[in-house]
Structure formats: structure tokens, C-alpha cells
C-alpha positions in Angstrom: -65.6 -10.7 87.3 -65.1 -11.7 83.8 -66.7 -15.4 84.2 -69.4 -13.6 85.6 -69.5 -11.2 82.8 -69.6 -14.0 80.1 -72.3 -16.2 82.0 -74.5 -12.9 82.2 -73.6 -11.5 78.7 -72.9 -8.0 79.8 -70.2 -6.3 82.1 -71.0 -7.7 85.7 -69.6 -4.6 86.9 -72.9 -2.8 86.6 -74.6 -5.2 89.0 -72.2 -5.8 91.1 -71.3 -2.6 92.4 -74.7 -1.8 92.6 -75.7 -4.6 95.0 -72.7 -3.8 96.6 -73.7 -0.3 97.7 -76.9 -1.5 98.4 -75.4 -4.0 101.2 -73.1 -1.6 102.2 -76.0 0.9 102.7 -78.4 -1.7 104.6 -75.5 -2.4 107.2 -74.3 1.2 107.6 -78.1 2.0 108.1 -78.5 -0.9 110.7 -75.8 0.2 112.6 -76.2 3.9 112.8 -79.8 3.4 113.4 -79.2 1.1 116.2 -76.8 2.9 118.1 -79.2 6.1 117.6 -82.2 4.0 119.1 -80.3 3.0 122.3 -79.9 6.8 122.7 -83.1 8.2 122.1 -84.5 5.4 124.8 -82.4 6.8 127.1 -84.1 10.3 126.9 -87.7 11.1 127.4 -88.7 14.2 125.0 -90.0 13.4 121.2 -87.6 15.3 119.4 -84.2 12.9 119.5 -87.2 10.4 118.2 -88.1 12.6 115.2 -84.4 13.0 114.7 -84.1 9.3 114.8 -87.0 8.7 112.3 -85.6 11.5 110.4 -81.9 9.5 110.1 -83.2 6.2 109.2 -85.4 7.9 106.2 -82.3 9.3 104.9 -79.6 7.2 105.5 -80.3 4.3 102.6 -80.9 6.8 100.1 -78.1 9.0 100.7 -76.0 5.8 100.6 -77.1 4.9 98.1 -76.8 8.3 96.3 -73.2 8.6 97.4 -72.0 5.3 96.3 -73.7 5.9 92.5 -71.5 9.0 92.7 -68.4 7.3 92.6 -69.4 4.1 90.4 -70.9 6.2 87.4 -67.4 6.7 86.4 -67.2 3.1 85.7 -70.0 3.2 83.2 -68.9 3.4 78.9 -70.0 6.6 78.7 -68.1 9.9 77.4 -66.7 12.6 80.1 -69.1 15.0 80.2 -72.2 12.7 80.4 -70.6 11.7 83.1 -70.1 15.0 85.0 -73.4 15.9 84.2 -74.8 12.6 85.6 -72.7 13.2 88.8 -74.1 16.5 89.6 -77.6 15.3 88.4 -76.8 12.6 91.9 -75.9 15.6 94.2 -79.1 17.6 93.2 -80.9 14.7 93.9 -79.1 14.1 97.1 -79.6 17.9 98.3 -83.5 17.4 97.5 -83.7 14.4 99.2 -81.9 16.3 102.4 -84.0 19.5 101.8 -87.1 17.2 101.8 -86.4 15.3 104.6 -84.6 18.3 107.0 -88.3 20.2 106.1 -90.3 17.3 106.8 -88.0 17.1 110.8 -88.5 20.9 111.3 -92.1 20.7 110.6 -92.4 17.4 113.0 -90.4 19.5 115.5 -92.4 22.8 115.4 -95.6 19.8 116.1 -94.5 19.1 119.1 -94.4 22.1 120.5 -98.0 22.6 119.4 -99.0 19.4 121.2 -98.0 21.1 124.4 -99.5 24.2 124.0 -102.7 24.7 122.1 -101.8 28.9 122.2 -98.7 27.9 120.1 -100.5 26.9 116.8 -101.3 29.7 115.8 -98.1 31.4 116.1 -96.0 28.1 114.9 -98.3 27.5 111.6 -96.3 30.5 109.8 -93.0 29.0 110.2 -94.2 25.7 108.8 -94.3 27.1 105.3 -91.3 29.6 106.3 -89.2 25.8 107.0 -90.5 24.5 103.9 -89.7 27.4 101.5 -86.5 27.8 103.1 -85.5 24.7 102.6 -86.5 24.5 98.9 -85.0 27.4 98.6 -81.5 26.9 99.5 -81.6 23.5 97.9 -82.1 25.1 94.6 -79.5 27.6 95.2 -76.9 24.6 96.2 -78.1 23.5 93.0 -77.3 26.5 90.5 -73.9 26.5 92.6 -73.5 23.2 91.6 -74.2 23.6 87.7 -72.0 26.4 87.7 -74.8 29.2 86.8 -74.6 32.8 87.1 -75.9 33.3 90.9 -76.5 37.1 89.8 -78.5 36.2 87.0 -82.5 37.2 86.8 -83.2 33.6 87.8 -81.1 33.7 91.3 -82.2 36.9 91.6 -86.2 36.4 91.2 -85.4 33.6 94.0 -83.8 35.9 96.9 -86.7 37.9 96.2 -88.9 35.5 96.7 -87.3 34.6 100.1 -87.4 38.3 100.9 -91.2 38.2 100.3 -92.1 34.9 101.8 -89.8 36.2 104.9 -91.7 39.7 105.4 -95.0 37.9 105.0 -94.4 35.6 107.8 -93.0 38.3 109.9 -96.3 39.9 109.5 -98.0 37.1 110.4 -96.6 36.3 113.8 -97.1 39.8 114.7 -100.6 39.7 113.6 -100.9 36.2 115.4 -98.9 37.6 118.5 -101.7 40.6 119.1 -104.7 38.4 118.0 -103.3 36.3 120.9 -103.0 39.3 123.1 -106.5 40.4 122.2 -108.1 36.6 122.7 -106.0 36.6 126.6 -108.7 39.6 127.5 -111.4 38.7 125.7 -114.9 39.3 127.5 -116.9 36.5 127.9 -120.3 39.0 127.0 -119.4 39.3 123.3 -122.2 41.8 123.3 -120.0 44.5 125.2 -116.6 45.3 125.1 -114.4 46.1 128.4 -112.1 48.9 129.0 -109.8 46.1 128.8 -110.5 45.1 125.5 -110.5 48.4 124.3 -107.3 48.9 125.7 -106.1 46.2 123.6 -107.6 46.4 120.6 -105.5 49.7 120.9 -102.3 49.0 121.6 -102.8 45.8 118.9 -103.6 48.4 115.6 -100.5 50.4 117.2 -98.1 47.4 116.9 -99.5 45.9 113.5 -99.2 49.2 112.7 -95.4 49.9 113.5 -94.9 46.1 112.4 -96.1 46.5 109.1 -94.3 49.8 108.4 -90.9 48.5 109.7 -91.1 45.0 108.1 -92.2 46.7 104.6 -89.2 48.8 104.9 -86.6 46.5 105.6 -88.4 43.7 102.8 -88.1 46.9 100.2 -84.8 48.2 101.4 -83.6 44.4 100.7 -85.3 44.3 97.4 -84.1 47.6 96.5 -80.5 46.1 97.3 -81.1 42.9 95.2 -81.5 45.2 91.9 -78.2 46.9 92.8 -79.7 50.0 94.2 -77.7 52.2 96.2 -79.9 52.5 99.1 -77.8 54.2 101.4 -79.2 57.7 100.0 -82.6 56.6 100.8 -81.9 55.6 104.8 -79.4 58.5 105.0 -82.4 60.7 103.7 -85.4 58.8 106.4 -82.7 59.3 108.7 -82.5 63.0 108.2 -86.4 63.2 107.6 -86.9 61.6 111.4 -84.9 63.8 112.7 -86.2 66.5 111.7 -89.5 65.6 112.5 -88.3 64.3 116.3 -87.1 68.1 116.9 -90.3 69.1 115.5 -92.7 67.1 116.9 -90.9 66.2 120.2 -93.7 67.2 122.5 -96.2 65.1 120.3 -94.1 62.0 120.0 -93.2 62.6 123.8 -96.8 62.4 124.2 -97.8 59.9 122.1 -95.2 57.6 123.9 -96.1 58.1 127.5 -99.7 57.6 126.3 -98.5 54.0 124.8 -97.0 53.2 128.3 -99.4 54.5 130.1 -102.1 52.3 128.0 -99.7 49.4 127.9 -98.7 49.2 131.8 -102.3 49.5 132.7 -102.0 52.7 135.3 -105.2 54.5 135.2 -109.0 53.0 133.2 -111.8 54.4 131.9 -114.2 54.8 134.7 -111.2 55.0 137.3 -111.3 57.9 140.1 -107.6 58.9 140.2 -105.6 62.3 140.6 -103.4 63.6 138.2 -101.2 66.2 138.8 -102.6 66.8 141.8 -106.2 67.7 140.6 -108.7 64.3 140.8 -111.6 63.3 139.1 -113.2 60.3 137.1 -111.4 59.5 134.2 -113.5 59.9 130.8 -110.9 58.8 128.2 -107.7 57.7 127.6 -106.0 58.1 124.3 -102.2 58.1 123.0 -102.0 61.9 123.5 -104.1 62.6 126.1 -105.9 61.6 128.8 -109.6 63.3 129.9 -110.5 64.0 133.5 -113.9 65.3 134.8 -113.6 66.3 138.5 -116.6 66.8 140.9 -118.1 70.1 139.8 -118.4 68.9 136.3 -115.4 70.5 134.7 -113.1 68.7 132.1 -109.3 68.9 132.6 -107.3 67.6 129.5 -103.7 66.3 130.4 -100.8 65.9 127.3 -99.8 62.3 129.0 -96.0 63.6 128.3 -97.0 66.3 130.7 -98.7 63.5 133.5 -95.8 63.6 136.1 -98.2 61.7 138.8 -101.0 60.0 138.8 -102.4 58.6 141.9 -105.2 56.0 141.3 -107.7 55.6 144.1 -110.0 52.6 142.2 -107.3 49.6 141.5 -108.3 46.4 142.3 -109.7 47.5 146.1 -110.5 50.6 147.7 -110.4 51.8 151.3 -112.9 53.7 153.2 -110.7 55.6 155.9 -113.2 57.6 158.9 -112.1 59.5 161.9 -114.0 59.1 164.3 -114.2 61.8 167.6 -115.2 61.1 170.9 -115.3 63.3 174.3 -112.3 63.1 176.7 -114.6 61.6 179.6 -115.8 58.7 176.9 -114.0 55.2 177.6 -112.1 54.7 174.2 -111.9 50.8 175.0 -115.9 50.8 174.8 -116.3 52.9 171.9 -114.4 50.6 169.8 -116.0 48.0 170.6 -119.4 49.6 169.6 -117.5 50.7 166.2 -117.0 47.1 166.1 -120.7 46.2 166.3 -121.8 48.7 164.0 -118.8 47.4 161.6 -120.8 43.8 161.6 -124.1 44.6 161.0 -122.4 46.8 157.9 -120.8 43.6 156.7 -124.2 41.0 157.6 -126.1 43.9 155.5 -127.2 42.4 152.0 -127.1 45.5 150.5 -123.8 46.4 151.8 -122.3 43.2 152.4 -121.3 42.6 148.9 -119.6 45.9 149.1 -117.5 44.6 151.3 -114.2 42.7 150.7 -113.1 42.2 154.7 -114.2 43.4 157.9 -114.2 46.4 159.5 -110.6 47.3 160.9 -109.7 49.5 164.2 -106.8 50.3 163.8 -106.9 52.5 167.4 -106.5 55.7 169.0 -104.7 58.1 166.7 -104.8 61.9 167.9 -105.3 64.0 171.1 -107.4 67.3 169.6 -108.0 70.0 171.3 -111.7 69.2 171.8 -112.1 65.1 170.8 -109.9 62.0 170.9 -109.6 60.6 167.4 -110.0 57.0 166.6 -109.6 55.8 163.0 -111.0 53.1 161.3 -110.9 51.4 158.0 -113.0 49.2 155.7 -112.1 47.7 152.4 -114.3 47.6 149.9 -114.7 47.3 146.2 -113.5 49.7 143.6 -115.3 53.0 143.8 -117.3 51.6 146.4 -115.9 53.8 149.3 -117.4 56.7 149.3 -121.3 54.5 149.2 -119.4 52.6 152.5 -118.0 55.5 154.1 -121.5 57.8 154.4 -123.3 54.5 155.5 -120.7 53.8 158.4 -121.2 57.5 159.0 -124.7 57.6 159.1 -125.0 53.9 161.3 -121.9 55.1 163.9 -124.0 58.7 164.6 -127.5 57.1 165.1 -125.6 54.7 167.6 -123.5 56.8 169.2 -127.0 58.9 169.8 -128.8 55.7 170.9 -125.5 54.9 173.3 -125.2 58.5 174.4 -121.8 58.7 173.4 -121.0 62.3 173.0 -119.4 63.7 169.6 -117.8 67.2 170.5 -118.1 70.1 168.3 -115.1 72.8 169.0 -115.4 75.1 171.7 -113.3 77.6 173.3 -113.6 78.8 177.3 -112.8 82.3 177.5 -110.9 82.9 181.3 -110.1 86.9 181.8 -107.6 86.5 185.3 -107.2 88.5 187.6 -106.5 91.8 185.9 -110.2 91.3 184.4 -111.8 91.9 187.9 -110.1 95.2 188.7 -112.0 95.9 185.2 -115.4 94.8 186.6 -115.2 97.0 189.8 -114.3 99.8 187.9 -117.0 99.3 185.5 -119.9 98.7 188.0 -118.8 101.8 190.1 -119.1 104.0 186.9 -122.2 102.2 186.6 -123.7 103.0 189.7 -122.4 107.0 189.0 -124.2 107.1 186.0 -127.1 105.5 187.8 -127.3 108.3 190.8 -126.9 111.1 188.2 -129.8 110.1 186.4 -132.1 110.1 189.5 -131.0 113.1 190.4 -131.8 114.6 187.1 -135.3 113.3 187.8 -135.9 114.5 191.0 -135.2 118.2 190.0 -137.3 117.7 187.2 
């Protein structure tokens, strides 16, 4: 080392160790990143390839990083230059590892937008949240290292800054989640808006809403804590406070959260024929505290949706059009049906019935003995509040056929039978009948 020292005219050491870590790092990194590539071909998803790429940027430089570490004691320099040149290496190491672990999350999080175009949106945020975070803690590691004050107005500035940059992308996935929600129902007729839209865009301002109120409060709670706040005063006292206001306002927050579910699980829309509470009607409205109902005759009932203990909803996704039809004992049942048949298929080859229509008429067979008529019900899907359109058609087509058939359709009617007591009765009645008849001839006869 000396020769070498005197042919170079300086101390050899400093390029000797150098290019000695430098080899050392080459066949480290040509080994590690060999056995790594065998492994990631034996998988098939693109991540252990990121983490691959992600290793082989890293390796040299760390190597090279960590082997400075150790030689920069070797160098003529005083004690403390030297300490402060050795944590100058680890900063740069833990920005080089900050850098690179960012630059693998963000790759990562890629991915998983490749496969699904509906994740960007909600996957952008945490790009920035990976990168900040990153930068973050490498700075902290960094005062750490250095030996400052963590609790200083520098350190402190930072966490606040994380709290921020935290709450911010908090809000933003929610906002992303219900812009997604919205986009799943949009209508394809931008010019009008669905019920189901509505319905949305409803429960979405509810949930950005409650989102932004809770994230706001935990970001300030945190930020309150940073400036060594007591905060438990303040959530002992919103505590208190939403207590007091649940025993208050029970019945309106009972409402407004059956009206939430009753929103959210999609029960009853606008434009729906349904009974609640046993009293039906066409529902006007739907809002978080109550829901509108205007029956036949015009009138509007108003339900508290915490007071809705049924609702029964006859328009969801299909209707049926349910008809009993009577028939005289001496009819042959086996012939009528088949005539209810008929009359069920020129219904369905009708145009404009037919698209009313979602499957053929069903008889489903004889299903009372009354007192006057033998029952036979029949069915017909159709369309959503297209029943009751169906239903008075079939009507209409089964009497003009049964009339053009002569198959008879009973009305009630009761045969009166006196017994034999009754005909005593009539004797009696025609002999005082005949009395009263001789008495009045008699009466004329003297006159």
C-alpha cells in the first residue's frame, strides 16, 4: 500500500477502498439480483417484478453508501467532521430508500389501475399520500439522526402537515367513492334525471356530508393534540352535547335513519304503488324523514319513516295481474280454461298489449266451490304498474267471449223452499180467503 502510495503521490488508501466497495457492490448486486430474477420468473403477477426493478435500483447505491460509512473514518480529518460526514451518508441513504420505496408504491398502486379503469380515480389520492409519506418520515429519521428537538416548531409544523395532507386524502376517496357511486347509475338521457339518480345524488351529499364533519374533527382533534391541548374536555363535552341531543331528538334521528335505509336499500321509488302501514297509494316523495303517499281518492298521507313498520310494494321489477274468474256448475271447467287460454294469446299477439306483457298467460286451475260459481284463477305478468291496464282488458276480452261462447257467469241467487209446515199455511189462508169472499157477496146482494 505504501509502494502504491509513493508511485501515486498520495495515500492509495483513498482509492483503494473506494474501488473496493465498488466491486464489492457490483457482485453483491449481481448476485442478489440474480437469485431475485429466477424468482420473479417463476411467478406470473407484476408486482415481485416492480420489487425486483425496485432492488436492483437500490442495491449499488446503498452499497455503496454503506461502505463510505465505514471508510470515512480513514480519511485525515478531525472527529467531528467525521461524525457529521457519517450522518450526512445515512440521510442520504434514507432519501435514496424514501425515493425509491415511493417510486415501488406508486408502480404498485399502477398496476392495480391497469386492471381496473374504475380504480384510478380512487388510487390517484394515495399516489401523493405514498409520496408525502415517504418524504415525510425520511425527514423525521433525519432530525432523529442529527439529534434535534423532535418537539420543536419544526417537527411539529411537519406532523401537521401529515395530519393535513392525511384528512385531505381522506376526503378525497370519499368524494371519489360517491362520484363513483353516482357515475354506476348514471342515466344515459343526461337531459333527465332518474329516481335512481336522485336517490343517489342523495345519499352521496349525506355521506360527504358525515365524511367531511368526521374527518375535520378527528384532523382538528389531532392538531389540537400537536399544540399540547388537552382535548379530552372538548370530546367529553361533544360527548355530553350528542347525548343530549339523541334523548332530544330521538324520534327525528330515528327517522332520519330509517329514511337513510330506506333510501339506501332501495325499498319503495318515486312513482311506486306500494302500501304502507296498511293504507296504499302512489308514492309522491321520499325524503330522510318522511315519505309522501297519495292514495286513490286523492288524499295525502305523510308517514315519519321511523314510524313505517311495513311497506308492501306492488310495482318492483314485475307486477302480476291476479282475476277470478266464475263460471256455472253445469259449465265444463276443462273447456273454459282452455278458452281463457285463447283469449290469454290474442292478449299477448296484441301490439298494444303485448309489450305489456312479460310471459304468458298462466291457469293456474280450479280454486273455490261458491255457493253460486266455480272459481278459476288466472294470472298474467306484466310490467310494473301495468296490471291494473292488463287486468280490465282480460276482463273486458274473457266477458265478450264468454257471451259469444254462451258460457254463463252467475250472479248470486237464493231459492226460497217453505216445507211442509208452509202448506198448512196456504190452506188456511185461501179458506179465509174464500170467507172473506162470500161475505162480501152477501153484503151485495142485500144491498
Amino acid at each position: 500500500m505504501e509502494t502504491l502510495s509513493d508511485t501515486l503521490n498520495f495515500d492509495a488508501r483513498y482509492l483503494v477502498y473506494p474501488l473496493i466497495a465498488l466491486i464489492l457492490a457490483v457482485v453483491v448486486r449481481f448476485i442478489l439480483i440474480r437469485i431475485l430474477r429466477k424468482w420473479s420468473d417463476k411467478t406470473k403477477t407484476g408486482i415481485d417484478d416492480r420489487i425486483v426493478n425496485y432492488l436492483e435500483n437500490l442495491v449499488t447505491p446503498v452499497l455503496l453508501l454503506s461502505v463510505l460509512y465505514y471508510l470515512v473514518i480513514l480519511l485525515p480529518l478531525t472527529t467531528q467532521i467525521i461524525d457529521n460526514a457519517r450522518k450526512v451518508i445515512l440521510v442520504a441513504a434514507i432519501f435514496l430508500i424514501a425515493f425509491h420505496s415511493a417510486r415501488l408504491s406508486v408502480s404498485i398502486l399502477k398496476l392495480f389501475e391497469i386492471r381496473s379503469d374504475t380504480m384510478h380515480r380512487f388510487l390517484q389520492p394515495l399516489h401523493t399520500l405514498a409520496n408525502v409519506t415517504f418524504a415525510l418520515l425520511a425527514i423525521f429519521l433525519s432530525l432523529k439522526i442529527f439529534n434535534l428537538n423532535m418537539y420543536n416548531q419544526g417537527a411539529r409544523m411537519v406532523r401537521i402537515l401529515g395530519i393535513l395532507l392525511g384528512a385531505f386524502v381522506c376526503l378525497r376517496i370519499v368524494n371519489l367513492g360517491v362520484a363513483q357511486m353516482e357515475r354506476l347509475v348514471e342515466n344515459k338521457d343526461a337531459a333527465t334525471m332518474s329516481e335512481t339518480e336522485k336517490r343517489t345524488k342523495t345519499l352521496g351529499k349525506i355521506i360527504n356530508s358525515a365524511g367531511f364533519v368526521l374527518i375535520i374533527g378527528i384532523a382538528l382533534m389531532m392538531i389540537l393534540s400537536e399544540f399540547e391541548m388537552d382535548i379530552m374536555p372538548i370530546i367529553t363535552g361533544a360527548g355530553i352535547a350528542g347525548l343530549a341531543i339523541g334523548f332530544g331528538a330521538q324520534n327525528l334521528v330515528r327517522d332520519i335513519i330509517s329514511g337513510f335505509f330506506l333510501i339506501l336499500e332501495d325499498q319503495i321509488r318515486v312513482g311506486d304503488v306500494a302500501q304502507i302501514n296498511g293504507i296504499g297509494g302512489v308514492v309522491e316523495a321520499i325524503k330522510l324523514r318522511t315519505t309522501i303517499l297519495r292514495d286513490l281518492h286523492g288524499v295525502v298521507h305523510i308517514f315519519p319513516n321511523g314510524e313505517i313498520k311495513q311497506v308492501a310494494n306492488m310495482t318492483k321489477e314485475f307486477s302480476y295481474a291476479v282475476i277470478d274468474v266464475g263460471v256455472a256448475y253445469k259449465e265444463n271447467v276443462d273447456k273454459v280454461m282452455e278458452i281463457l287460454k285463447g283469449v290469454g294469446e290474442e292478449l299477448h299477439e296484441d301490439p298494444a298489449f303485448g309489450n305489456l306483457l312479460m310471459e304468458p298467460l298462466e291457469i293456474l286451475g280450479v280454486d273455490d266451490f261458491a255457493d253460486s260459481q266455480v272459481t278459476i284463477k288466472i294470472r298474467i305478468k306484466t310490467l310494473p304498474l301495468k296490471q291494473w291496464i292488463v287486468g280490465r282488458e282480460l276482463r273486458r276480452r274473457i266477458k265478450n267471449t264468454f257471451d259469444a261462447r254462451s258460457i254463463e257467469i252467475p250472479f248470486p241467487h237464493v231459492s226460497v223452499y217453505f216445507g211442509e209446515a208452509s202448506k198448512s199455511f196456504d190452506l188456511l189462508l185461501r179458506k179465509e180467503e174464500k170467507a172473506a169472499s162470500r161475505a162480501a157477496g152477501q153484503d151485495i146482494g142485500e144491498s
